[in-house]
MIKOLVO-863244 format. One record per residue (C-alpha): residue in three letters; x, y, z; residue number from 0. Coordinates in steps of 0.05 Angstrom, whole numbers, always signed. Layout:
! residues N
{'ala' {X Y Z} NUM}
...
//
This chain:
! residues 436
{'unk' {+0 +0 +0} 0}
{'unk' {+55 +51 +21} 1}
{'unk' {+91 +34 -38} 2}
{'unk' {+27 +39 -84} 3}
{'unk' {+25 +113 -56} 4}
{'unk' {+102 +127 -63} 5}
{'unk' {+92 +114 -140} 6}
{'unk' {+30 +156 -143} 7}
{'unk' {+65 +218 -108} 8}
{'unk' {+126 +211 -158} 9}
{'unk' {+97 +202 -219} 10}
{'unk' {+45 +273 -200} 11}
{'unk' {+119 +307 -183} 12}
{'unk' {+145 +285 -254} 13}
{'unk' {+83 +307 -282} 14}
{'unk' {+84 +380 -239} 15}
{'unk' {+158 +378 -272} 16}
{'unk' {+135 +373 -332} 17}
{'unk' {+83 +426 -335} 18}
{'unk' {+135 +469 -302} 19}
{'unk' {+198 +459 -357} 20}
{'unk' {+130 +465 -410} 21}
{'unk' {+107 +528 -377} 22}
{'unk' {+179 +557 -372} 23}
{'unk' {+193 +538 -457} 24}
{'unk' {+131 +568 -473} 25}
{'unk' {+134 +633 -423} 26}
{'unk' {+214 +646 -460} 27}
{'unk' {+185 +637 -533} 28}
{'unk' {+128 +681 -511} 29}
{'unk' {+177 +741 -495} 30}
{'unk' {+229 +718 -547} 31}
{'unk' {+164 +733 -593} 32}
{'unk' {+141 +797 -566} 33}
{'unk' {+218 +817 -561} 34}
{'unk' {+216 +810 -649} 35}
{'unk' {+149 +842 -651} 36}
{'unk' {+176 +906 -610} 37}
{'unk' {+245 +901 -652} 38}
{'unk' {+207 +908 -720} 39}
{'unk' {+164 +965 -695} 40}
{'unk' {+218 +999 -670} 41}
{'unk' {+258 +992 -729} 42}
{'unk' {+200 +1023 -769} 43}
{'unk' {+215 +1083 -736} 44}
{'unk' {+286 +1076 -748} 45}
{'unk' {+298 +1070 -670} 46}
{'unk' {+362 +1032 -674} 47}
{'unk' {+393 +1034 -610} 48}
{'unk' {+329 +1011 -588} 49}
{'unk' {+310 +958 -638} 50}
{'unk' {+382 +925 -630} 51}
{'unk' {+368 +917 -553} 52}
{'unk' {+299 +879 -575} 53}
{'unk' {+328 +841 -626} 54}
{'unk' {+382 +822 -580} 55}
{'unk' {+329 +801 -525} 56}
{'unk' {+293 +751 -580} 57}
{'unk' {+358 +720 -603} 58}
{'unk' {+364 +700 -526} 59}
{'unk' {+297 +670 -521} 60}
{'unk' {+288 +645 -588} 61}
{'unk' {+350 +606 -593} 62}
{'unk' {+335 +564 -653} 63}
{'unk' {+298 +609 -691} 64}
{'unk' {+334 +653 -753} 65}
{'unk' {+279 +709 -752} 66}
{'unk' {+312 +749 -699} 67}
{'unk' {+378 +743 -736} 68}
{'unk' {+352 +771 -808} 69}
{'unk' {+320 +814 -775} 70}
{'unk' {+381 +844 -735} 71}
{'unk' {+416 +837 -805} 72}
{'unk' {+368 +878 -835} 73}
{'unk' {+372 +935 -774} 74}
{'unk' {+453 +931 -782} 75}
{'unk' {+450 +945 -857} 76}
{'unk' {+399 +1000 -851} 77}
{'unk' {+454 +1032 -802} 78}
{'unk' {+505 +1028 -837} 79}
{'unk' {+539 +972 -795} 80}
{'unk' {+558 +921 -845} 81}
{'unk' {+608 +875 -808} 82}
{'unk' {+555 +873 -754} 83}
{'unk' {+507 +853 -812} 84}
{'unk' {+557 +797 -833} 85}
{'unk' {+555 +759 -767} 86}
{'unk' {+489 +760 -759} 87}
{'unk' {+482 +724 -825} 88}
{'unk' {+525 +675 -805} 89}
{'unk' {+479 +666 -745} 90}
{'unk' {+416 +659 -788} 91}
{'unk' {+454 +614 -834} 92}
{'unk' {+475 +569 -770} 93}
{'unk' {+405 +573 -745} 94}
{'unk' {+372 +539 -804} 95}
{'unk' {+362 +605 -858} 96}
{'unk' {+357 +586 -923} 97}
{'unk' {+428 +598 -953} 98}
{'unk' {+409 +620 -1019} 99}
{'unk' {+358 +669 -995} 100}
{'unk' {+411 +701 -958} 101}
{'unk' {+456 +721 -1019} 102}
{'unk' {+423 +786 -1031} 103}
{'unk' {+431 +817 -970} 104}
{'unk' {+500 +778 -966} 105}
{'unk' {+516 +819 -1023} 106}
{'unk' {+494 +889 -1002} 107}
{'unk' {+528 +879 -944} 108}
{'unk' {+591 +861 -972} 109}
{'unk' {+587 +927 -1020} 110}
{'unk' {+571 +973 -960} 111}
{'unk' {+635 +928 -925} 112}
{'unk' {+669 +956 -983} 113}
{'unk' {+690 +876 -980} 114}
{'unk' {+704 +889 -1068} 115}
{'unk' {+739 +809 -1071} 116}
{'unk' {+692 +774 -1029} 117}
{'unk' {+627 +805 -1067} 118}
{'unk' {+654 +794 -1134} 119}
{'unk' {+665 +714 -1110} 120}
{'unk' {+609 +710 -1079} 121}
{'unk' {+562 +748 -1137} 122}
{'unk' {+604 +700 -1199} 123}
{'unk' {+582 +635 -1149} 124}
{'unk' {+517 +654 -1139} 125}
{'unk' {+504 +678 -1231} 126}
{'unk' {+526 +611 -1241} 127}
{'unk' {+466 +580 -1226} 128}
{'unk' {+419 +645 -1225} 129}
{'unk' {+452 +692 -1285} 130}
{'unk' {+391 +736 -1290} 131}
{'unk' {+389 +754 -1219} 132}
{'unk' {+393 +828 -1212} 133}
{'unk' {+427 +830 -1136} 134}
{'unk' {+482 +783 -1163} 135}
{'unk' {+496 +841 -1231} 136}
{'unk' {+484 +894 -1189} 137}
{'unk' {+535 +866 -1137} 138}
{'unk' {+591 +841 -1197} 139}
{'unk' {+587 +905 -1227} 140}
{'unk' {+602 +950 -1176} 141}
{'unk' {+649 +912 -1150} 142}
{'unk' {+694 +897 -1215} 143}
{'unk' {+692 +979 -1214} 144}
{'unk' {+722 +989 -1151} 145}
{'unk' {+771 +938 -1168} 146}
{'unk' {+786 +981 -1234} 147}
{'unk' {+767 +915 -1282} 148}
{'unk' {+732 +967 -1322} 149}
{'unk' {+730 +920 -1383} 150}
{'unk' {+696 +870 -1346} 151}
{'unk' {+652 +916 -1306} 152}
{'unk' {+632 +939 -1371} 153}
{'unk' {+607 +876 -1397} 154}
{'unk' {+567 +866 -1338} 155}
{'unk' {+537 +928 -1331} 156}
{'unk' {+517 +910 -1402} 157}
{'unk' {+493 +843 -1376} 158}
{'unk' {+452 +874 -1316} 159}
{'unk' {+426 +937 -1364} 160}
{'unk' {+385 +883 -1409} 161}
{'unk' {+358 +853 -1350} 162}
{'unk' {+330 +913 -1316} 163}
{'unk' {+329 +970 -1374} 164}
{'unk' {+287 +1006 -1329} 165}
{'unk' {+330 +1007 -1261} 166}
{'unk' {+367 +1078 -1259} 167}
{'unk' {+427 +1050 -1220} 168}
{'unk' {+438 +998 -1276} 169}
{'unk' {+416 +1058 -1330} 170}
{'unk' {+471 +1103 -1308} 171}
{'unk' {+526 +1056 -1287} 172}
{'unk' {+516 +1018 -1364} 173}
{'unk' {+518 +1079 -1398} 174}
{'unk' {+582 +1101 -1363} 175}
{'unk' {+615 +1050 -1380} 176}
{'unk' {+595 +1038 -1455} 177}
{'unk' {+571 +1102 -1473} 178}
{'unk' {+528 +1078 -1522} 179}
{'unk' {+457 +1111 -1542} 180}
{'unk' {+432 +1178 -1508} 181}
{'unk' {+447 +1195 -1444} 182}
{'unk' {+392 +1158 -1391} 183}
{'unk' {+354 +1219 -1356} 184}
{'unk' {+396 +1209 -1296} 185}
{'unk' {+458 +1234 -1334} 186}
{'unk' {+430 +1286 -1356} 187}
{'unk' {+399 +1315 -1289} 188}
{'unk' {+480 +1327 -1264} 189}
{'unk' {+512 +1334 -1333} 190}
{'unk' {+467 +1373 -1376} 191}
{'unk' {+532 +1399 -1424} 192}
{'unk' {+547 +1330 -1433} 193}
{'unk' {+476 +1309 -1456} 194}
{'unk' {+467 +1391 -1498} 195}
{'unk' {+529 +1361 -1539} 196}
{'unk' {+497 +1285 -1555} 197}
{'unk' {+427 +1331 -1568} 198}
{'unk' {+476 +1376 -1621} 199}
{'unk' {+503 +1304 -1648} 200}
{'unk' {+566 +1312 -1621} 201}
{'unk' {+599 +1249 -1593} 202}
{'unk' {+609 +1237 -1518} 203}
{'unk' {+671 +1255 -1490} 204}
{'unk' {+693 +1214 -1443} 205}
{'unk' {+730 +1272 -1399} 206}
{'unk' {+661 +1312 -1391} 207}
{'unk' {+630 +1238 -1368} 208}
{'unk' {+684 +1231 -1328} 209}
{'unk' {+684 +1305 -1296} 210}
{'unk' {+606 +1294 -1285} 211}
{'unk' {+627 +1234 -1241} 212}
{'unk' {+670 +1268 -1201} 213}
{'unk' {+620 +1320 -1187} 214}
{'unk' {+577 +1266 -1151} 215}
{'unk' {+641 +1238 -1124} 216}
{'unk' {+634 +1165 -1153} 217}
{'unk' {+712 +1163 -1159} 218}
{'unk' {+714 +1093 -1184} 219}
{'unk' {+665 +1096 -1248} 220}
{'unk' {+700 +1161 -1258} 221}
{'unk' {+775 +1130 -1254} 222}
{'unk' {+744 +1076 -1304} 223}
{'unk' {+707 +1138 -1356} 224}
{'unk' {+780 +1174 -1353} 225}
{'unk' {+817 +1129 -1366} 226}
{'unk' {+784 +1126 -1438} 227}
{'unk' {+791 +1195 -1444} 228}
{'unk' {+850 +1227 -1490} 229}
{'unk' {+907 +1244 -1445} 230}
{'unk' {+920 +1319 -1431} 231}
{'unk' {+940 +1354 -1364} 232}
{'unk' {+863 +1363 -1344} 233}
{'unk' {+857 +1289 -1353} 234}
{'unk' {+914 +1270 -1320} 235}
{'unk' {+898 +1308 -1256} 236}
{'unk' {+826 +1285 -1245} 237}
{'unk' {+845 +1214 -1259} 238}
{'unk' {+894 +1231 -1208} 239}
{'unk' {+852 +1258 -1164} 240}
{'unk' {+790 +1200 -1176} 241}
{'unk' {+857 +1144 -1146} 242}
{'unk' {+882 +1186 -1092} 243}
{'unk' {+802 +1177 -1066} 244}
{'unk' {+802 +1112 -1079} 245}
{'unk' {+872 +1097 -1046} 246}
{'unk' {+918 +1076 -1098} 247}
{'unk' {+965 +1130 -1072} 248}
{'unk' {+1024 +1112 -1119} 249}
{'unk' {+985 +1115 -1189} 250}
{'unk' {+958 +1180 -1166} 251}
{'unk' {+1015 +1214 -1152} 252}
{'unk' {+1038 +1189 -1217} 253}
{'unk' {+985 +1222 -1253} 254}
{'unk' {+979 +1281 -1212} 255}
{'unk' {+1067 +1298 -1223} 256}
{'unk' {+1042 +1276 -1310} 257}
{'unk' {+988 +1341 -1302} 258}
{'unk' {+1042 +1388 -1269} 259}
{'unk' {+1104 +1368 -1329} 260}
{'unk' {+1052 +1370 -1378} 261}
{'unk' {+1019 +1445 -1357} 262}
{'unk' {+1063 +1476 -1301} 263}
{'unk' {+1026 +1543 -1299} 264}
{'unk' {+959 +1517 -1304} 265}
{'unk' {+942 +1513 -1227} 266}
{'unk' {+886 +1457 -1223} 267}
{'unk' {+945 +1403 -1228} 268}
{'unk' {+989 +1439 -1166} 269}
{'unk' {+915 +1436 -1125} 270}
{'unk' {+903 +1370 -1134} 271}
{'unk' {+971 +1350 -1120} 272}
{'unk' {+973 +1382 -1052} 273}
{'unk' {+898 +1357 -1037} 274}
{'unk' {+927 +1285 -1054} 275}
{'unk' {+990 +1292 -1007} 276}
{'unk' {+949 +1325 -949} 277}
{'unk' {+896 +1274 -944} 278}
{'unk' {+957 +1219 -941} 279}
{'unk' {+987 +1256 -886} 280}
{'unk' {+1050 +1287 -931} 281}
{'unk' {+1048 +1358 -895} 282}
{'unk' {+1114 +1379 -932} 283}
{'unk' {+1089 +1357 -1000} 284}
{'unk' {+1026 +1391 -990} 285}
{'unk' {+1053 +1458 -973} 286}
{'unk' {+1102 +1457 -1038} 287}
{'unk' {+1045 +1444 -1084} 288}
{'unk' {+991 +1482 -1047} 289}
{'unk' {+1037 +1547 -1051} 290}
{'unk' {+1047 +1547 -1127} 291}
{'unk' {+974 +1532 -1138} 292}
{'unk' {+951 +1595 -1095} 293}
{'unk' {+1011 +1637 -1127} 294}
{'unk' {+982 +1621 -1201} 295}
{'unk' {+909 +1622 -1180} 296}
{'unk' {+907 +1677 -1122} 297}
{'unk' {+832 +1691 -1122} 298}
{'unk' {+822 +1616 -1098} 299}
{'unk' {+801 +1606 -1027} 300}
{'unk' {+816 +1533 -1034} 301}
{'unk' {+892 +1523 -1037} 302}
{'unk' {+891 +1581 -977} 303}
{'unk' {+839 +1527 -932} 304}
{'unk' {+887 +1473 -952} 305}
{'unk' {+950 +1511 -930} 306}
{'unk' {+918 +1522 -859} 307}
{'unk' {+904 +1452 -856} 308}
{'unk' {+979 +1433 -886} 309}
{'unk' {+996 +1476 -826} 310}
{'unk' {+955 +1452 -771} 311}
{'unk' {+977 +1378 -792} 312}
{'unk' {+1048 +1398 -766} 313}
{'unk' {+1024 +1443 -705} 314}
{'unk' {+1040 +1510 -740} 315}
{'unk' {+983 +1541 -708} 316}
{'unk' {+1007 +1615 -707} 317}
{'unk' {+1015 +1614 -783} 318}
{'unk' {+937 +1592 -793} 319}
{'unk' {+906 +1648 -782} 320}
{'unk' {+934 +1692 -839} 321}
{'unk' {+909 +1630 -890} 322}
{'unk' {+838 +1629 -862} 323}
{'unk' {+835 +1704 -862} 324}
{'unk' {+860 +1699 -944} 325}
{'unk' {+809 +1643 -945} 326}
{'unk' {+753 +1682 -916} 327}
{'unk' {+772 +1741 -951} 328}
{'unk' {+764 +1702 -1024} 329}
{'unk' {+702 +1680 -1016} 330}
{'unk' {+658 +1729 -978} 331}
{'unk' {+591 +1707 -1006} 332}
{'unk' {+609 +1625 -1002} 333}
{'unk' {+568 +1598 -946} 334}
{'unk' {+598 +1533 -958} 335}
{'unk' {+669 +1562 -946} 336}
{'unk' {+654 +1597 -888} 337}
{'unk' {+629 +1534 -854} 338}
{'unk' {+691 +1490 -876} 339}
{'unk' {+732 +1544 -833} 340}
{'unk' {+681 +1541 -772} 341}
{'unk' {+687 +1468 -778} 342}
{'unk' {+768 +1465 -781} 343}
{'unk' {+776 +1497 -719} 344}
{'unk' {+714 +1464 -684} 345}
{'unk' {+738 +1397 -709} 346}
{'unk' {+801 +1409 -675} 347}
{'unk' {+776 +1445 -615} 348}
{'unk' {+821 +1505 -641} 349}
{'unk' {+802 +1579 -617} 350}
{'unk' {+844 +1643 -644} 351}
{'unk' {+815 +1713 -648} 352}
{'unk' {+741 +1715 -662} 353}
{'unk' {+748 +1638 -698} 354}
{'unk' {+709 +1595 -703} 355}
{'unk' {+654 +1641 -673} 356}
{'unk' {+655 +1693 -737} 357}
{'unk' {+660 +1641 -787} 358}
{'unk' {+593 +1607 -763} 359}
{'unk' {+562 +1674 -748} 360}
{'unk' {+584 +1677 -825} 361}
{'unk' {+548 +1621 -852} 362}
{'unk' {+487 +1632 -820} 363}
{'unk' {+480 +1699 -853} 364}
{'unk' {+501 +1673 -921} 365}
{'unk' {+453 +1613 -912} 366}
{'unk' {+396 +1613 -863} 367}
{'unk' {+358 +1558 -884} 368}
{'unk' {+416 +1517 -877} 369}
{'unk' {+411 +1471 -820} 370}
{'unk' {+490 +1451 -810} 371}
{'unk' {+506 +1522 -809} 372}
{'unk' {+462 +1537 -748} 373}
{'unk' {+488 +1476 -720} 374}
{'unk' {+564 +1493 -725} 375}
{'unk' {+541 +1557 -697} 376}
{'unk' {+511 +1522 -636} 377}
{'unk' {+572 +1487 -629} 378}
{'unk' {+615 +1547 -636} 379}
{'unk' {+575 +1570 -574} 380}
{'unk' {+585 +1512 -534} 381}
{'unk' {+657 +1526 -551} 382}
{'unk' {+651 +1592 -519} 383}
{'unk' {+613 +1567 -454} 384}
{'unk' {+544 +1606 -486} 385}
{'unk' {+513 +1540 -465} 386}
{'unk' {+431 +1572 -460} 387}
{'unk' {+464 +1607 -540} 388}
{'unk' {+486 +1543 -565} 389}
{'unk' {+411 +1498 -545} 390}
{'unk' {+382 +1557 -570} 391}
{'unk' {+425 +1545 -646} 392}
{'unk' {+424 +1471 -642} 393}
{'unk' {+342 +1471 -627} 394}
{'unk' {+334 +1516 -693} 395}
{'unk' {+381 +1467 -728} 396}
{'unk' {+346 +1405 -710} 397}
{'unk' {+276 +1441 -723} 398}
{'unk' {+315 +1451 -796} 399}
{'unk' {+337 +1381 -802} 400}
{'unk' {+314 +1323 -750} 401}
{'unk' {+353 +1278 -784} 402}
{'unk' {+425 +1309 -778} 403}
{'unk' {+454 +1261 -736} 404}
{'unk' {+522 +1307 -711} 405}
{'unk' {+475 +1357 -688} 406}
{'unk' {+439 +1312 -649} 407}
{'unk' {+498 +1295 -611} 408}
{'unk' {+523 +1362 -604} 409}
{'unk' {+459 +1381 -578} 410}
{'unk' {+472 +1326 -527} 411}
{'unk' {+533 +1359 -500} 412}
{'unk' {+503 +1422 -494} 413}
{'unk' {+443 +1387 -465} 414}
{'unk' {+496 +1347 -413} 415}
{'unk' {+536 +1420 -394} 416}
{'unk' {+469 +1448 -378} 417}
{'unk' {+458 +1396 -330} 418}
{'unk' {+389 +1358 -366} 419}
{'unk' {+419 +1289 -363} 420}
{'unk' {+364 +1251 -378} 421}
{'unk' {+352 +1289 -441} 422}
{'unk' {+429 +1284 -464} 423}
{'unk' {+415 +1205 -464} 424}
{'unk' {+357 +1210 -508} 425}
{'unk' {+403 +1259 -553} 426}
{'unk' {+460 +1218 -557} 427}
{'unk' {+417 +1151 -578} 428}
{'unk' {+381 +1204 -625} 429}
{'unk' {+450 +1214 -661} 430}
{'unk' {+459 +1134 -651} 431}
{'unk' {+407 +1113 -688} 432}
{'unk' {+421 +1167 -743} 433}
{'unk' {+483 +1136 -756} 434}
{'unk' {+532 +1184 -725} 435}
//
């Protein structure tokens, strides 16, 4: 009898054990759920900082499941955090996802990675078997362009043209490269001299393609146009100039020292030359090149801007004032110049005279609808401890603009000096989730 009821009593614990481990599965997939439910809406609103803590929560609770990785994926390619986007696709692919439905996000990533080898692989693997599919082209293409197979690219963007006539991207990027036909629409809107001579039956020159690119600073189909262009200094120093952006220091240089031999008075070739050897850190180099440029083109603010930044690279801060008062004074109506000289000494936390204060103050005036000049105003402020000055800026900025992200966070410093804590958090996650 006693052992009749032992059995009885054991087998109602293993049952209440049961009901318990049940209860506790279904009470973590129940959150894991709600966790992806609150992720996607808050990605919606392009909360990020918030929608990464949710999707974080459901990949906790939902351990097998690859709907909170995608969907993480997804947030980290919105916000520009590709590597992050990477992993998290290897974490959907480990959790069951469908490989092959992967490969187009696989491949955007990899292009926002700037990852050129691994998306060309990847995009060849994946044509093999699906050679009409449009992520795949898209993918090739822009990769063999980075990678300066122009010829190649070419043929693809040929390839990718006939399977989406219609796609803009594929429109403009085909016609770059081939310049066959008229120019698409989208040409046109940035280069209308380029698409007046095709209307007057002219034929495309490959130098005003290329100079178009460079306006819209898409160095690498513009390296690929020039080099089909006929050589001449011009040529020579925006080619230069398209490969010092893209890194290939050496074939730059090479191109930019052709454009000085070949016109040493003409001073576009000595600008771009010191540009090229400032932005890789060659302060000397700079200096030398920036000099004759300003001496052969002396109404030019920008050689003067460079000069106070060759100078501030090697700590020659007492000589920068006289360049940014030349710089000023050569472009008194250029809003855009006046807030490249707020930002220089902002940037480096760099006060001298009435700088950077005047040079904001500038900008404003010359452009008050223009939301970044209010906010390197506010900042200027904050500079000069005019903390209730510099909300006031930033507010007008962000009323302007809600999505620039570096105000945003400046506003959270001001926000943090004044002493409103709580509303410097939600700032700072502001600027977060806008990418900054």
């Amino acid at each position: 009898m006693r052992r009749h009821t032992l059995a009885r009593v054991i087998s109602l614990g293993l049952l209440l054990f049961s009901a318990g481990v049940l209860l506790s599965v279904s009470g973590k997939r129940a959150k894991g759920l709600w966790a992806l439910q609150a992720a996607e809406t808050k990605q919606e609103a392009e909360e990020h900082t918030a929608a990464e803590a949710a999707y974080q929560e459901a990949l906790r609770y939902l351990p097998k499941s690859p709907k909170p990785a995608l969907g993480i994926a997804v947030l980290y390619q919105a916000w520009g955090r590709p590597q992050s986007g990477l992993s998290a696709l290897d974490e959907a692919q480990r959790r069951g996802a469908d490989v092959e439905a992967l490969i187009p996000l696989r491949l955007d990533l990899l292009i926002q990675a700037q990852a050129w080898e691994q998306a060309s692989r990847a995009a060849q693997l994946y044509l093999a078997s699906h050679p009409q599919d449009l992520s795949a082209l898209r993918a090739l293409t822009l990769a063999q362009v980075q990678q300066r197979r122009c010829g190649e690219a070419a043929h693809t963007a040929a390839h990718w043209h006939t399977v989406a006539p219609d796609d803009p991207q594929a429109q403009r990027t085909w016609w770059a490269l081939n310049r066959e036909g008229p120019p698409p629409d989208t040409v046109c809107e940035s280069n209308a001299m380029l698409c007046a001579q095709w209307s007057a039956g002219l034929a495309v020159d490959p130098f005003q393609a290329g100079l178009g690119l460079i306006r819209e600073s898409e160095w690498a189909l513009a390296a690929c146009v020039l080099s089909d262009a006929e050589p001449s200094a011009e040529v020579h120093a925006w080619l230069g100039e398209a490969l010092s952006h893209l890194g290939e220091v050496v074939p730059a240089r090479r191109h930019l020292e052709q454009a000085t031999s070949l016109a040493p008075d003409a001073p576009l070739g000595w600008l771009l030359s010191g540009m090229h050897a400032l932005r890789h850190g060659q302060a000397e180099a700079a200096q030398s090149s920036l000099l004759r440029a300003q001496r052969l083109d002396a109404d030019n603010p920008a050689p003067c801007l460079a000069m106070a930044e060759a100078l501030a690279m090697e700590s020659r801060y007492n000589e920068v004032p006289t360049w940014i008062e030349a710089t000023l004074s050569r472009a008194p109506e250029d809003a855009e110049v006046w807030k490249a000289v707020a930002r220089f000494y902002l940037m480096r936390n760099l006060r001298q005279g009435d700088l950077p204060m005047h040079a904001a103050q500038g900008a404003v005036r010359l452009a008050p609808d223009d939301a970044e000049a209010y906010m390197l105003l506010g900042w200027a402020r904050l500079d000069a401890e005019e903390v209730y000055g510099a909300l006031l800026m930033l507010e007008e900025a962000l009323q302007r603009d809600p999505a620039l992200a570096e105000a945003h966070y400046v506003y959270g410093l001001a926000l943090q000096r004044a002493g409103r804590a709580e509303e410097a958090r939600e700032a700072f996650t502001r600027a977060a989730d806008l990418g900054y």
